[in-house]
ROTITI-618226 format. One record per residue (C-alpha): residue number from 1; residue in three letters; x, y, z. Coordinates in steps of 0.001 Angstrom, whole numbers, plus 500000, padded with zeros to 6 digits. Layout:
N
R_sefi_guvex_xx_yy_zz
R_NUM_ALA_X_Y_Z $
...
***
This chain:
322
R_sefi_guvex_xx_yy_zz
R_1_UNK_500000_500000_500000 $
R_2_UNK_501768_503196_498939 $
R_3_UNK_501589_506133_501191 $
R_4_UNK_499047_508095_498967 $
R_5_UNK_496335_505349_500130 $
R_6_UNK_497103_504835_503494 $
R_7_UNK_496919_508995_503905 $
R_8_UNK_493028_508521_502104 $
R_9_UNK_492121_505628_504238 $
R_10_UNK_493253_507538_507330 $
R_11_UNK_491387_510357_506891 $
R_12_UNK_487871_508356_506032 $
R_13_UNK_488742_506847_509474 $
R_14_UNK_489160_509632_511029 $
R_15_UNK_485832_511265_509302 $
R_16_UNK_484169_508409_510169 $
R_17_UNK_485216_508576_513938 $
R_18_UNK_483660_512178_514160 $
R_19_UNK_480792_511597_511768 $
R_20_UNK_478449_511238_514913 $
R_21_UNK_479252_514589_516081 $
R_22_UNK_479384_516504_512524 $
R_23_UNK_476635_514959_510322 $
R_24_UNK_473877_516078_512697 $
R_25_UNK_474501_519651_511737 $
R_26_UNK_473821_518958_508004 $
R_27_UNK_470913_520145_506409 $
R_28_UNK_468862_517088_504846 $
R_29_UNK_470325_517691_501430 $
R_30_UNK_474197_517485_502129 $
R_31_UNK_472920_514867_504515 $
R_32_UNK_471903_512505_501705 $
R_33_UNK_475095_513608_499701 $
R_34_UNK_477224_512648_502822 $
R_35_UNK_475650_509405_502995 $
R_36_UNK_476258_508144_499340 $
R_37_UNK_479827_508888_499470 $
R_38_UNK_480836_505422_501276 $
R_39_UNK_478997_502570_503405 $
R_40_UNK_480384_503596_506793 $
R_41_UNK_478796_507169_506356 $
R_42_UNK_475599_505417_505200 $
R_43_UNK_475009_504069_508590 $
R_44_UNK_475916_507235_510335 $
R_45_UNK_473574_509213_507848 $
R_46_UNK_470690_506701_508043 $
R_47_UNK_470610_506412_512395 $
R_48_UNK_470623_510315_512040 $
R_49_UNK_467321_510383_509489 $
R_50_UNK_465837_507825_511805 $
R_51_UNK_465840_510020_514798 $
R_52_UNK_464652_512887_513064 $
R_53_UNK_461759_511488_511518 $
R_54_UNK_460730_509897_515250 $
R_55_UNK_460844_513783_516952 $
R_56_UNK_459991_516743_515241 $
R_57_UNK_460814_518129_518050 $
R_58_UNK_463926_517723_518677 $
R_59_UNK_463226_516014_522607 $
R_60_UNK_461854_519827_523445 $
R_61_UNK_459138_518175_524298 $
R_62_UNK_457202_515778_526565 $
R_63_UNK_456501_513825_523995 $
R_64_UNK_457978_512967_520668 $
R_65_UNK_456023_513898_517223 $
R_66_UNK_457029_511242_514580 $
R_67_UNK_456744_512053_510992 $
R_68_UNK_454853_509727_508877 $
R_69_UNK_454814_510214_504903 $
R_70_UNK_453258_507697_502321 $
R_71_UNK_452563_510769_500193 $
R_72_UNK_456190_511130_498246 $
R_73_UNK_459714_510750_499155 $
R_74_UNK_460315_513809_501338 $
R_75_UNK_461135_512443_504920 $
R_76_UNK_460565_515198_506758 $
R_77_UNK_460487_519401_507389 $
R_78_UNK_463673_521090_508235 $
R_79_UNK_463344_524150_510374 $
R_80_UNK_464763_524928_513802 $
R_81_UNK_462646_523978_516580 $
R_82_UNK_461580_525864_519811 $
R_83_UNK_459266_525098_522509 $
R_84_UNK_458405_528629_523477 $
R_85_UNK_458178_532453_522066 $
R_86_UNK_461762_534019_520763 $
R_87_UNK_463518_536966_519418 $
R_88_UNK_463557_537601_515462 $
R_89_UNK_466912_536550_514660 $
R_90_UNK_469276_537314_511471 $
R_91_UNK_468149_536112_508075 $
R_92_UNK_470822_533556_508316 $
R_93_UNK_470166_531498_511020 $
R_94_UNK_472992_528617_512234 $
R_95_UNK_472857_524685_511652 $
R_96_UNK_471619_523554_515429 $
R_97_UNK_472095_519817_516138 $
R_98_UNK_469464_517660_515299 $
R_99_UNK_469550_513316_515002 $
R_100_UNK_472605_513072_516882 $
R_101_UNK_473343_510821_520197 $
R_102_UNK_473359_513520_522495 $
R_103_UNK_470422_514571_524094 $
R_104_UNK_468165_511726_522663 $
R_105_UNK_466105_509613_524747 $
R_106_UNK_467330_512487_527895 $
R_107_UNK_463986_514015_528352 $
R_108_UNK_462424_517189_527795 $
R_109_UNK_464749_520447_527762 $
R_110_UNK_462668_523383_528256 $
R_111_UNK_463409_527150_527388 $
R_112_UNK_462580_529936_529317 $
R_113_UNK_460894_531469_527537 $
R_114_UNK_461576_535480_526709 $
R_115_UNK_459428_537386_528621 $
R_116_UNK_458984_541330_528716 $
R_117_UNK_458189_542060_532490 $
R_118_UNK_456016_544749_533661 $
R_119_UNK_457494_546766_536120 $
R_120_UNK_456545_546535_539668 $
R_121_UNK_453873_544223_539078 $
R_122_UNK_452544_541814_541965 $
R_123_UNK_451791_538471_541559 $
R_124_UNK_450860_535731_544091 $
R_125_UNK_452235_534457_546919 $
R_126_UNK_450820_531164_546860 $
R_127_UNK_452374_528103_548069 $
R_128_UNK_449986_525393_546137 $
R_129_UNK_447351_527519_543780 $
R_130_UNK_443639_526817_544113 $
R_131_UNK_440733_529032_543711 $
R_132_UNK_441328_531474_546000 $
R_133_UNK_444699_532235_543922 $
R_134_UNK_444366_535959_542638 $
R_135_UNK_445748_535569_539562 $
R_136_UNK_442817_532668_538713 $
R_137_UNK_440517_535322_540015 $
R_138_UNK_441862_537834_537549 $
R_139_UNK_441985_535329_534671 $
R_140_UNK_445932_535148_534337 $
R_141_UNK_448317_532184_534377 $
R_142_UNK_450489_532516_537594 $
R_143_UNK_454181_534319_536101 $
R_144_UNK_457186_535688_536524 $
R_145_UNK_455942_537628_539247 $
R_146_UNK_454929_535185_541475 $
R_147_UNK_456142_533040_544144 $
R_148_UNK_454815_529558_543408 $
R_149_UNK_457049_527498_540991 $
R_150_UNK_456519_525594_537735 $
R_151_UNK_454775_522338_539182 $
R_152_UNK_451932_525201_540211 $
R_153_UNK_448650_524141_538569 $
R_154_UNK_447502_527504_537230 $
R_155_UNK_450876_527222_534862 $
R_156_UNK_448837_525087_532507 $
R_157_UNK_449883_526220_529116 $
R_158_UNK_453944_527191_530212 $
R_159_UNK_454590_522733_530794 $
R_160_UNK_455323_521993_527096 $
R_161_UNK_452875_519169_525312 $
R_162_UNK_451054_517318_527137 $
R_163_UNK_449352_515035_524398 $
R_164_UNK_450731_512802_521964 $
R_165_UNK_451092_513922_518203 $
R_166_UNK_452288_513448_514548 $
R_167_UNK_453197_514784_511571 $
R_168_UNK_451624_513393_508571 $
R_169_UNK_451889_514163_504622 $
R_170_UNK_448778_515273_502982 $
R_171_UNK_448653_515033_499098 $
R_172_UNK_447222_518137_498955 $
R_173_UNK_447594_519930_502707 $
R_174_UNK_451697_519305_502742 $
R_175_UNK_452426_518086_506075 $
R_176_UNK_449234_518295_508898 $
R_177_UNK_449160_517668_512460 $
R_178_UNK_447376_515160_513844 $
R_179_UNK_446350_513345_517447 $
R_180_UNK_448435_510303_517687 $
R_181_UNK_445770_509367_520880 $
R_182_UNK_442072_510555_522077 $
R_183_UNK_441666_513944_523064 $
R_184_UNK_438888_515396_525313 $
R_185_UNK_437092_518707_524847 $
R_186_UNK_438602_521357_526528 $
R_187_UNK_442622_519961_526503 $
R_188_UNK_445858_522292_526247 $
R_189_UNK_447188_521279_523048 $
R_190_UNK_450239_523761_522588 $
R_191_UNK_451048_527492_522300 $
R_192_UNK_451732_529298_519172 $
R_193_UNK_455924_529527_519137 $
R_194_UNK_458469_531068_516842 $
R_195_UNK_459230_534728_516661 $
R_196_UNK_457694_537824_518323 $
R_197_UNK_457775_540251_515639 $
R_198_UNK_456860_544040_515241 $
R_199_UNK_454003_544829_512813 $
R_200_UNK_456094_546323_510198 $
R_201_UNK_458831_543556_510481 $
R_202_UNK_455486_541119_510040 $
R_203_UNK_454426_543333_506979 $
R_204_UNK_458215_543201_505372 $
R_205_UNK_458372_539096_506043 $
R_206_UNK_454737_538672_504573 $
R_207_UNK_455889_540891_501523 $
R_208_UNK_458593_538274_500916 $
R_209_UNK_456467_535272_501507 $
R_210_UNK_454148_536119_498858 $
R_211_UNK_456503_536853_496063 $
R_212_UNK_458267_533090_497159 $
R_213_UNK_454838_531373_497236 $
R_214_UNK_454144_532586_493499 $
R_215_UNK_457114_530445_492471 $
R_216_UNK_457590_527788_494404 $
R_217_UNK_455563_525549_497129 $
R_218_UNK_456918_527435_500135 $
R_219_UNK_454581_527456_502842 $
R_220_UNK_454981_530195_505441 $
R_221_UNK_453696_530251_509212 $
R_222_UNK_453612_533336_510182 $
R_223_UNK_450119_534226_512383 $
R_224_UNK_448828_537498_513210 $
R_225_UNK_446410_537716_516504 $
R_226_UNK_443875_540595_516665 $
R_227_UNK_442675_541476_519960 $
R_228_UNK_439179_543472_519668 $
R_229_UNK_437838_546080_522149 $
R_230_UNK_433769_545430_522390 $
R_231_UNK_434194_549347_519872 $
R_232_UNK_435573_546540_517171 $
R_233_UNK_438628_548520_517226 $
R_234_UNK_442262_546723_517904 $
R_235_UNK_443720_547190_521359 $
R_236_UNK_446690_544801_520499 $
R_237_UNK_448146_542894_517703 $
R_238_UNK_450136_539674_518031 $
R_239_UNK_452952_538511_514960 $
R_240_UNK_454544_535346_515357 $
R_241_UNK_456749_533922_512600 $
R_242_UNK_457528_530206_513029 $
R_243_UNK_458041_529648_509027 $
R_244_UNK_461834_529599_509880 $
R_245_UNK_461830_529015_513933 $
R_246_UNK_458761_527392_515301 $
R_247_UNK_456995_524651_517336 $
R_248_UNK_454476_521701_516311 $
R_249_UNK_451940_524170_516175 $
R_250_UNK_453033_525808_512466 $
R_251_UNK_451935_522650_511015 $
R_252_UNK_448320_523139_512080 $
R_253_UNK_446668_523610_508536 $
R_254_UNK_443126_526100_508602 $
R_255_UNK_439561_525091_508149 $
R_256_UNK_436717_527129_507098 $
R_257_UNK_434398_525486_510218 $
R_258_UNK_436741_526505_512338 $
R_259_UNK_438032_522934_512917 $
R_260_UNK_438104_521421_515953 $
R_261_UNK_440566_523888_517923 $
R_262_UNK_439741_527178_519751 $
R_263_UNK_442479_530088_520563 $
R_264_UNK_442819_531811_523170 $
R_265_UNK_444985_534910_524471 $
R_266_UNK_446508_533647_527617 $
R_267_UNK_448420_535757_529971 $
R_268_UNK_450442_535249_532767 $
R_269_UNK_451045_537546_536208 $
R_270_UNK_453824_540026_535685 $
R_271_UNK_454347_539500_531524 $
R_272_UNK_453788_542211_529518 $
R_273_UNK_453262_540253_526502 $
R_274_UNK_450088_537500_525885 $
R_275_UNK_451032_534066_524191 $
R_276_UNK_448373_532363_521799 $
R_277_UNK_447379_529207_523010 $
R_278_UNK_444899_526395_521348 $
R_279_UNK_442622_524020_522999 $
R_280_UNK_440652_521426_521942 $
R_281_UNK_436764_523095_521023 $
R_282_UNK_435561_518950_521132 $
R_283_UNK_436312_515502_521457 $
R_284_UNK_439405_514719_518936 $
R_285_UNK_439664_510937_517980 $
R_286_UNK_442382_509552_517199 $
R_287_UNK_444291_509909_513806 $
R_288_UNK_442070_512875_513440 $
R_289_UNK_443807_515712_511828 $
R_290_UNK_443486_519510_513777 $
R_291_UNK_443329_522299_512507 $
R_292_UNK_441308_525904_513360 $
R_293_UNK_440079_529175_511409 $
R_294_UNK_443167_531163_509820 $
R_295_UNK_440733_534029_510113 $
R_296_UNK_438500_535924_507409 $
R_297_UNK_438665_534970_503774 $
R_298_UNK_436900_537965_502436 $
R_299_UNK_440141_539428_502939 $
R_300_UNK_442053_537367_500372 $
R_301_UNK_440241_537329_497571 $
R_302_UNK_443413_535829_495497 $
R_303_UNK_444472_533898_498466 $
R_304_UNK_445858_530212_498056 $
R_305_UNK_443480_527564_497037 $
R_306_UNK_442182_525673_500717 $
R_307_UNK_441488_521900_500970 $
R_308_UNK_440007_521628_504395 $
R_309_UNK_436695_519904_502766 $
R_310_UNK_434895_521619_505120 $
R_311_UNK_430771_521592_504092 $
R_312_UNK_431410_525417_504185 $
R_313_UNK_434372_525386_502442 $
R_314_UNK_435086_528865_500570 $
R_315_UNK_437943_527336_498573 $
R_316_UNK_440531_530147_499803 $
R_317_UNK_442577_530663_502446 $
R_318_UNK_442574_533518_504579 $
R_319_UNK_445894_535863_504984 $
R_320_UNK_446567_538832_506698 $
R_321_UNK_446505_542146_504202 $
R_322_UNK_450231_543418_504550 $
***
């Protein structure tokens, strides 16, 4: 063996030593190019694809959301995943670990998440929160202003999932999530994560979004919130982008029926800022796909085409005017 080989076969051992800790990083495409280039880096690759179709979320989560796809050959979504509301960050965002050994199987790793604290403001002082709590009398969430801690009973929405999902291909939705067990009426499903934008910053990403759409199948997830005063004027307004950094909840597609989720506004003791949270309106069998009203269609007159085959289907979906 001249010293030319033994140099190559050296430094595919040494790739392959690493290739555990590197090939994570990759996006999906390099990820398949890595793993044609030998049969070593074909294991590595395919262990990797296996853990990231079992958890969309990345174990962020109580419990994992598999992918399942019998539509085509796309595996699954890439997009970086976060339990709870964030900061915009820079258009180019960083390759974040995903399908490697570390961290799977540990548990949950929650986020605090970023809060904007009002100043000076009082919450309880409970030591176990019932209904005497003055935050439940006020209609808030116990937060950052109060003394009880997370296991605290009136934190229902700030614990991360707590029933079990998936992901599944639609021929014509794209990817939909669905209950991967029975839900009850009335059940915290998730919150609405990904990033807390201003309304021009919304209006600037929306711009963009709509001149990508008209070429391609891009699908953006960015949801606007209107909070009414009983005038009909808006008091508040809500953007969260989770088309680039998001939870399981951008993969709730819309229905004209208004589906089978509710939202609601939920806020906490001591946070300046509300988080959008979804419930189940009804009973949700299993396999059954969710999904809830994007909002007004008469506002999108040359919106996309919708396939919730709804009986009061309007055949468009609803968008935000920017």
């Amino acid at each position: 063996m001249d010293k030319q080989q033994r140099e190559k076969e050296d430094e595919g051992a040494l790739l392959y030593r690493f290739a555990h800790l590197v090939l994570p990083y990759l996006e999906p495409a390099d990820l398949a190019s890595v793993s044609a280039t030998c049969k070593a880096l074909h294991v590595v690759s395919k262990a990797i694809t296996s853990r990231r179709i079992s958890d969309a979320c990345r174990y962020l989560e109580n419990y994992p959301i598999p992918f399942f796809n019998s539509v085509d050959s796309e595996l699954y979504p890439n997009s970086i995943y976060t339990p709870v509301q964030t900061l915009p960050t820079s258009p180019s965002i960083p390759s974040l670990c995903w399908g490697g050994d570390i961290g799977g199987g540990s548990g949950p790793v929650r986020r605090d998440p970023f809060v904007v604290r009002v100043e000076g403001a009082h919450g309880c002082d409970c030591e176990s929160c019932g209904s005497n709590c003055p935050c439940v009398n006020f209609s808030r969430e116990c937060g950052p202003s109060c003394g009880c801690g997370s296991e605290c009973g009136n934190r229902l929405t700030q614990k991360g999932l707590s029933v079990k999902l998936k992901v599944v291909k639609d021929r014509r939705k794209g990817w939909s999530l669905c209950a991967a067990d029975f839900i009850p009426k009335g059940k915290f499903i998730c919150e609405y994560a990904g990033e807390l934008l201003t309304t021009e910053e919304a209006r600037n990403r929306q711009r963009l979004y709509d001149k990508i759409s008209k070429s391609s199948s891009f699908s953006p997830a960015l949801l606007v919130v209107k909070e009414h005063l009983p005038s009909g004027n808006v008091c508040m307004r809500i953007n969260i982008d989770a088309t680039r950094i998001g939870n399981i909840a951008r993969f709730i597609n819309h229905s004209c029926d208004g589906g089978n989720l509710c939202t609601l506004i939920v806020r906490s003791s001591g946070a300046l800022l509300p988080r959008v949270c979804f419930f189940s309106s009804r009973d949700i069998l299993e396999n059954e796909e969710l999904a809830f009203s994007y909002g007004d269609t008469t506002l999108n007159s040359t919106g996309s085409q919708c396939f919730c085959s709804s009986a009061c289907c309007r055949g468009i979906l609803p968008a935000e005017h920017t």
